[in-house]
C-alpha positions as CSV (number, residue, x, y, z in Angstrom):
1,X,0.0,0.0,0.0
2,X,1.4,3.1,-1.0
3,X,2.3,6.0,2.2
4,X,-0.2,8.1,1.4
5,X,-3.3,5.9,0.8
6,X,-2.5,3.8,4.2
7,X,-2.0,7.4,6.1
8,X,-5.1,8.3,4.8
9,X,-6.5,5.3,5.8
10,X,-5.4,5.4,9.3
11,X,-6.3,9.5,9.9
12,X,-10.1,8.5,8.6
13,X,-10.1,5.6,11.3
14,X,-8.8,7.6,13.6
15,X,-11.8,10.6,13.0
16,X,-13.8,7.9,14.2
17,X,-12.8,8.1,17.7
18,X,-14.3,10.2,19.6
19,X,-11.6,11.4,21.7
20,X,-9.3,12.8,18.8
21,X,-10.1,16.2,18.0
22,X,-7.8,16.4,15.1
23,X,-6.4,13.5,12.8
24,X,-4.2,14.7,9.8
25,X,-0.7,13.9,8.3
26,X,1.6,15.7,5.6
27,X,4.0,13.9,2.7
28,X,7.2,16.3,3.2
29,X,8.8,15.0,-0.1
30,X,7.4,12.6,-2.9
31,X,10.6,11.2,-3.5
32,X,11.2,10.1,1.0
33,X,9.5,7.6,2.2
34,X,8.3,9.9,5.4
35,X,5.2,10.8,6.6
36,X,4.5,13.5,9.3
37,X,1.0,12.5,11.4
38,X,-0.1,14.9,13.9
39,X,-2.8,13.8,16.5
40,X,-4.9,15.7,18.9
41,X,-7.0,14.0,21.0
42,X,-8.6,15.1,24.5
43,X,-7.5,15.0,28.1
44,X,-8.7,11.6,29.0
45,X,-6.8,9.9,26.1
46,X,-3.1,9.9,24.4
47,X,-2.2,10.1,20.6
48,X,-0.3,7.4,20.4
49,X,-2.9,4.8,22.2
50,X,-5.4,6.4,19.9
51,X,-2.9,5.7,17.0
52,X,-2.4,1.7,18.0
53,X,-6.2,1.6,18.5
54,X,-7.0,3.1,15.0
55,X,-4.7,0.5,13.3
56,X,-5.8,-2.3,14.8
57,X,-9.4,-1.5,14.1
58,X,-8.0,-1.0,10.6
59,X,-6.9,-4.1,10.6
60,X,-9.7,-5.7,11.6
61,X,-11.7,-4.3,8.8
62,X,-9.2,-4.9,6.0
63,X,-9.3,-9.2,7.5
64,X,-13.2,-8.6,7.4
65,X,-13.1,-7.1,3.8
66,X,-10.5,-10.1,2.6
67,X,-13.1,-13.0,4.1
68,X,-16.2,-11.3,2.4
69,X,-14.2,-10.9,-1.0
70,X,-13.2,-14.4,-0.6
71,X,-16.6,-15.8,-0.3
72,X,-18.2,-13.9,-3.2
73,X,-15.2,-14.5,-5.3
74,X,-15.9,-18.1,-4.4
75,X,-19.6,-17.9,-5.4
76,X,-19.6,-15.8,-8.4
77,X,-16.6,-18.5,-9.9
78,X,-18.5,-21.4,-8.6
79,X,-18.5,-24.1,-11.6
80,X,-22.2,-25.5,-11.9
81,X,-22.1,-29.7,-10.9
């Protein structure tokens, strides 16, 4: 997965939490394989336990996505007996 679509992916999850307040990251050169991610979240939790809890909910999704793709891909190529 390329930087930018997984760093995308990960500020959207972590817009779903309700205790960040802001989510966003910046590409500082094309050409680096960097990525800046700022994260504000409220008092009662961190950024970076916000962070671990975003990707692993990430993750969870893309396994979830993979086993329904799977199964139709199975049903739509199903050869008729």
């Amino acid at each position: 997965m390329s930087d930018t679509l997984s760093s995308n992916f990960s500020c959207r999850q972590l817009l779903r939490d309700p205790e960040v307040k802001f989510a966003g990251y910046r590409v500082p050169h094309p050409l680096k394989h960097q990525i800046d991610i700022k994260i504000q979240t409220t008092e009662e939790s961190a950024p970076v336990t916000a962070l671990s809890s975003a990707l692993e909910e990430l993750k969870e999704e893309i396994v979830s996505f993979e086993v329904a793709f799977k199964v139709l891909a199975l049903h739509l190529f199903e050869v008729p007996g």
